[in-house]
C-alpha positions as a Python dict, from the first residue, in 0.01 Angstrom:
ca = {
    (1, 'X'): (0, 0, 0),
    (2, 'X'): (368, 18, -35),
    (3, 'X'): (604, 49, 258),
    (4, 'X'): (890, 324, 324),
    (5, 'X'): (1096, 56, 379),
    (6, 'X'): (1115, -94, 31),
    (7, 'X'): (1282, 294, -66),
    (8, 'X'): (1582, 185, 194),
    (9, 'X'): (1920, 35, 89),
    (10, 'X'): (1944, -188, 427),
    (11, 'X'): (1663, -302, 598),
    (12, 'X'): (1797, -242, 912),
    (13, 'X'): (1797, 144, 830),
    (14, 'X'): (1602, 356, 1080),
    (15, 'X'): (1360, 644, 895),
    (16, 'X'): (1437, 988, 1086),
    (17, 'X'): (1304, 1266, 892),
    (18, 'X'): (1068, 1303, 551),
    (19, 'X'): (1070, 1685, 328),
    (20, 'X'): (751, 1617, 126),
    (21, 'X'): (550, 1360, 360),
    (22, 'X'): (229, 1437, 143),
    (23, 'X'): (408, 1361, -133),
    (24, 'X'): (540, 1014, -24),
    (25, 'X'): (224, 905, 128),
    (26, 'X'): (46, 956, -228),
    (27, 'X'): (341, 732, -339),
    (28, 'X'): (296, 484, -141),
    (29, 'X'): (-45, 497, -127),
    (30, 'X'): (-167, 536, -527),
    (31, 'X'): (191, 508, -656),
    (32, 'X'): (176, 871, -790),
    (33, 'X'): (450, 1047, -809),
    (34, 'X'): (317, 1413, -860),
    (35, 'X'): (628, 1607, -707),
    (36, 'X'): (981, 1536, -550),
    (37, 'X'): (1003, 1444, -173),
    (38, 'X'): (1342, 1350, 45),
    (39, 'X'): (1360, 1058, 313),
    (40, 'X'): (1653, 1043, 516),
    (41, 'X'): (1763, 740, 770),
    (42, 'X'): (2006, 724, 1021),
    (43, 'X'): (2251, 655, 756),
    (44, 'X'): (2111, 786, 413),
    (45, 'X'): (1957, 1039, 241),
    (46, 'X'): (1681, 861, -53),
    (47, 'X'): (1526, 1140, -332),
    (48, 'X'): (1280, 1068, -534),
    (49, 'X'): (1071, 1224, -827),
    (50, 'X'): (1109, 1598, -907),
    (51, 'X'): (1423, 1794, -774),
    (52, 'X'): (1664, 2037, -901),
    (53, 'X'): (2071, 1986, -1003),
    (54, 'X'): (2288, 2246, -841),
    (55, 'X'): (2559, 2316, -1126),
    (56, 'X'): (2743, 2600, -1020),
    (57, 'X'): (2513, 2842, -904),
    (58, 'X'): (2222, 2783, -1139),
    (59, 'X'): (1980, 2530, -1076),
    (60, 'X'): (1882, 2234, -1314),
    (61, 'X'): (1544, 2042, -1323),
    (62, 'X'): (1533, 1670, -1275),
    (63, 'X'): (1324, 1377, -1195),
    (64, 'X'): (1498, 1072, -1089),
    (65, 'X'): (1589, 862, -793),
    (66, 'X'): (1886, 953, -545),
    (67, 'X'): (2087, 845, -314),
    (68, 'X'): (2311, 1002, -98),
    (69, 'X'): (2527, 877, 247),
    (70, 'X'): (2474, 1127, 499),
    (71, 'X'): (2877, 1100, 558),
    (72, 'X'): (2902, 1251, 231),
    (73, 'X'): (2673, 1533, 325),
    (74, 'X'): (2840, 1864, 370),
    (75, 'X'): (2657, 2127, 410),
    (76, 'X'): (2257, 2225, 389),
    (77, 'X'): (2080, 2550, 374),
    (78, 'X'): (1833, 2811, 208),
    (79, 'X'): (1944, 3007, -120),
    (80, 'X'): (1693, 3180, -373),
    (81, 'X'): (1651, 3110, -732),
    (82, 'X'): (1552, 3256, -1033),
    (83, 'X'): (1453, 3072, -1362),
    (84, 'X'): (1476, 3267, -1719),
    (85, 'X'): (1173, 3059, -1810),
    (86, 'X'): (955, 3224, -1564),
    (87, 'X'): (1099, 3562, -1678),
    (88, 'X'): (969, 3456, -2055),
    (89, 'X'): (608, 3353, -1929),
    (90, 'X'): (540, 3663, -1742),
    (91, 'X'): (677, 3936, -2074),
    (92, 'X'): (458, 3657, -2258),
    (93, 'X'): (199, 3720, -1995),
    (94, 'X'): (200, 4125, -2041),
    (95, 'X'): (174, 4086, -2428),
    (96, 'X'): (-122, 3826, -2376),
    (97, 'X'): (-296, 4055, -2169),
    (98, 'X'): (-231, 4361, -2372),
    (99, 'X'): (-370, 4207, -2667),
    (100, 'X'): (-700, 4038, -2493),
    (101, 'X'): (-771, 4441, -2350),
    (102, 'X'): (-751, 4546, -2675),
    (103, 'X'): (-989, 4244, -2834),
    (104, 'X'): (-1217, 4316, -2545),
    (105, 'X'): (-1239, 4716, -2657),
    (106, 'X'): (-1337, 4591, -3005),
    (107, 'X'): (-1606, 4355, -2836),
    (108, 'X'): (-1722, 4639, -2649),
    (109, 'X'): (-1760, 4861, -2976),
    (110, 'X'): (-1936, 4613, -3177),
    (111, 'X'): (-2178, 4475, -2850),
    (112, 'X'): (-2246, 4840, -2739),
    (113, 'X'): (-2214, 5058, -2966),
    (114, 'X'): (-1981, 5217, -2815),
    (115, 'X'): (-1656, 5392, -2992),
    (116, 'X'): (-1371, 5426, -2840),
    (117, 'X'): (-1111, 5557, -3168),
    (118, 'X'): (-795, 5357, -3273),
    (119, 'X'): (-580, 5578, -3134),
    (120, 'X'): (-768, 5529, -2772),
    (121, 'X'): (-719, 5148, -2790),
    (122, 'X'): (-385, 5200, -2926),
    (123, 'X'): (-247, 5412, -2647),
    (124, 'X'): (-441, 5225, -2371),
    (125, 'X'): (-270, 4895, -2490),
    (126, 'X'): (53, 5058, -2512),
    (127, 'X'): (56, 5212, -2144),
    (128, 'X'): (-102, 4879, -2044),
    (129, 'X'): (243, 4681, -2203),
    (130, 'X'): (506, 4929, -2117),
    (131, 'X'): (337, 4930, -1727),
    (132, 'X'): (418, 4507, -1753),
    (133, 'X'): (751, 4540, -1880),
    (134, 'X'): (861, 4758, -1624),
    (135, 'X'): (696, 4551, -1310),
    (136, 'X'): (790, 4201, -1465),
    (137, 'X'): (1196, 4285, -1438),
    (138, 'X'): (1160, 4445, -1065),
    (139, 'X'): (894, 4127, -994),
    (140, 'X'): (1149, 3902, -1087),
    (141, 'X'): (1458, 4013, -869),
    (142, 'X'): (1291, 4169, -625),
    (143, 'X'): (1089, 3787, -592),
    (144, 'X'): (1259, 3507, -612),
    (145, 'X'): (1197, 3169, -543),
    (146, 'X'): (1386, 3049, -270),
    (147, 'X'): (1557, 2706, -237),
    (148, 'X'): (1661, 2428, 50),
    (149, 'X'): (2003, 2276, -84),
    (150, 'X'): (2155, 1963, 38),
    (151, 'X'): (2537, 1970, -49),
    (152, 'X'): (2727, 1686, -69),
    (153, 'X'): (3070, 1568, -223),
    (154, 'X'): (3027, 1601, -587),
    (155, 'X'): (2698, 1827, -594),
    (156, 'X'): (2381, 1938, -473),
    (157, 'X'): (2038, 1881, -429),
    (158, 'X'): (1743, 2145, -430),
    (159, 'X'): (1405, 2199, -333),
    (160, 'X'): (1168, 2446, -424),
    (161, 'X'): (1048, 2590, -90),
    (162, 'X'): (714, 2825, -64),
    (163, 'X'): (648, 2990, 207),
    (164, 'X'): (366, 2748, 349),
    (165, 'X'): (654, 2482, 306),
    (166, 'X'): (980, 2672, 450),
    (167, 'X'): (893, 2565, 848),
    (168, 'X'): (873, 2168, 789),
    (169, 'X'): (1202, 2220, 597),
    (170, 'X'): (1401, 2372, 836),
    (171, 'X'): (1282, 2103, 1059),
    (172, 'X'): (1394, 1837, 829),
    (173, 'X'): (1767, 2070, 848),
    (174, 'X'): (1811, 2037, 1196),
    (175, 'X'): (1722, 1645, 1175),
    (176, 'X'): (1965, 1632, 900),
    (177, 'X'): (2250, 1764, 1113),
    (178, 'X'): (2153, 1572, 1429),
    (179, 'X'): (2192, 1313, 1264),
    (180, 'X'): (2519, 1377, 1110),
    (181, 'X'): (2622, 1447, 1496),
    (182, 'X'): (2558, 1122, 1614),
    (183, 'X'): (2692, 974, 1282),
    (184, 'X'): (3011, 1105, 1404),
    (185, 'X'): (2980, 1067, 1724),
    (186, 'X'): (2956, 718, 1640),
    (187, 'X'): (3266, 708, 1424),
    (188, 'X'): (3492, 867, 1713),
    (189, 'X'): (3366, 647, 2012),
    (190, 'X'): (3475, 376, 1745),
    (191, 'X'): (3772, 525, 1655),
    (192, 'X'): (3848, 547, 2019),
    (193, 'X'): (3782, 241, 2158),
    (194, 'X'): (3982, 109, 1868),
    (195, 'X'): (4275, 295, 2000),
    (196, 'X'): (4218, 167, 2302),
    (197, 'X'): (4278, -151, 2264),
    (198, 'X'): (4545, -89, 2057),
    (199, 'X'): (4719, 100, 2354),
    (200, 'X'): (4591, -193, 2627),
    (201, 'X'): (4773, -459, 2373),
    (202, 'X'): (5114, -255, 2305),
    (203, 'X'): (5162, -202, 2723),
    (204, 'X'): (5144, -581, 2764),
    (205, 'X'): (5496, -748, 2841),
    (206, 'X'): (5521, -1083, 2728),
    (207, 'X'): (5664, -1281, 3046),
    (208, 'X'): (5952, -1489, 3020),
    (209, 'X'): (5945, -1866, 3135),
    (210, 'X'): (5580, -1922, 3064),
    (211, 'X'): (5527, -2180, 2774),
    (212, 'X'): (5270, -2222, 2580),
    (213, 'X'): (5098, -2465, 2776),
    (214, 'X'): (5078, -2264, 3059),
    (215, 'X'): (5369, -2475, 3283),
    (216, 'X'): (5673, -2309, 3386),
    (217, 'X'): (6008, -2360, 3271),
    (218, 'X'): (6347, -2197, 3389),
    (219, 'X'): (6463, -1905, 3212),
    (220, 'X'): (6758, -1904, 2963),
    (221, 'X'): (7041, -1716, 2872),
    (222, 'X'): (7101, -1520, 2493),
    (223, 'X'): (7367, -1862, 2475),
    (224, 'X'): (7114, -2101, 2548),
    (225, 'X'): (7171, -2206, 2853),
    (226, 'X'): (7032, -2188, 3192),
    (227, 'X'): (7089, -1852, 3433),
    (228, 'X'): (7212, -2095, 3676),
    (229, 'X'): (7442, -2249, 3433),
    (230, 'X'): (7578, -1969, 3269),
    (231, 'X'): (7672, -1813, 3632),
    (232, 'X'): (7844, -2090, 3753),
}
C-alpha cells in the first residue's frame, strides 16, 4: 500500500485536508485511479486524476497531475456548470425513447393482436417527443451541475460537486483558507522580526576608542592626533 506521502513535494510537508478521501484511499490502496481527488499540505495543494480547466467561464475536462502553492491560491468557491454534451444526450435521450414507444406499440400489435392505427402511434410518439424537447431545455438551466473552484494565479481548478458531496467540500474550503491564514501569518511574524533586527542593528552607535581587540585606546582628532594634543 502506497503512502500519501510519496504524492508530497517535501517530505517534511504536513497533510491538512483531502476533497475525494475515497478516492485516494482506492489509490493508494489498488492504485486505481477511478475519479479526481485534491490533497492539500500546509504548504501545497497536489491534484490528481480527473478535474476540470477553468478557461474563462466554461469548464474543460482533464486528467492529469497538479500542483499548486497555496501562496498562489487566490480565491475558492462554488459556481454551477453546464456542459452542451449533456444537453445532446438528453434530446438524444427523448428521440431514443420516442422511437422504443413506438417499437413497443408494434410489439404490442403483433403479440396481442391488438391495433392501435398509424396515425395513433404516430401522434402518441409525436406528443411523447415534443413533451422531451420542451422539459430537456428548462431541465438543463433550471439544473445545473454545480462546481467547487480553486483559483489561483494563472487559472483554476474544478470539481464536480453533488449534493451528497457539497458538505465535505466546504469543509475542505475553510481548511483551505485556514491554512492560507497561518501561511501568512507566518510570512508577517517573519517579515517582522526581520525588521526588527534591522531596526535593533541601525540604533547601535559604534563607540569610539574601542579597538578591535577589545583594549582601549585614547581617542583622536579628524588631524590625527590626540584630543589632548590637539588642545594644547
Amino acid at each position: 500500500m502506497k503512502e500519501v506521502k510519496e504524492l508530497f513535494a517535501d517530505a517534511n510537508e504536513k497533510e491538512c485536508s483531502v476533497l475525494g478521501e475515497g478516492y485516494l484511499y482506492k489509490f493508494l490502496t489498488d492504485d486505481v485511479l477511478y475519479r479526481g481527488f485534491c490533497v492539500m499540505t500546509d504548504r501545497r495543494l497536489y491534484f490528481k486524476g480527473k478535474y476540470f480547466q477553468k478557461v474563462g467561464r466554461k469548464f474543460r475536462p482533464d486528467k492529469g497531475e497538479y500542483t499548486i502553492d497555496l501562496k498562489d491560491v487566490t480565491s475558492s468557491g462554488f459556481t454551477t456548470a453546464r456542459f452542451g454534451i449533456v444537453f445532446f444526450l438528453e434530446i438524444l435521450f427523448v428521440i431514443v425513447m420516442t422511437v422504443l414507444t413506438a417499437l413497443f406499440l408494434r410489439f404490442v400489435e403483433v403479440v396481442d393482436h391488438f391495433y392501435f392505427g398509424d396515425e395513433t402511434i404516430i401522434e402518441s410518439c409525436l406528443v411523447l417527443m415534443a413533451l422531451g424537447l420542451i422539459a430537456v431545455p428548462f431541465y438543463y438551466y433550471l439544473k445545473p451541475f454545480k462546481a467547487f473552484v480553486i483559483e489561483y494565479a494563472g487559472g483554476g481548478i474544478a470539481f464536480l460537486v453533488p449534493d451528497y458531496f457539497e458538505e465535505d467540500a466546504r469543509m475542505f474550503q475553510k481548511a483551505l483558507h485556514r491554512a492560507k491564514d497561518l501561511g501568512a501569518l507566518a510570512k508577517d511574524s517573519g517579515a517582522l522580526a526581520k525588521d526588527s533586527q534591522a531596526a535593533a542593528k541601525d540604533s547601535q552607535v559604534p563607540v569610539e576608542g574601542i579597538a578591535a581587540s577589545g583594549v582601549c585606546r585614547e581617542p583622536v582628532g579628524p588631524d590625527g592626533l590626540s584630543l589632548a594634543q590637539s588642545a594644547e
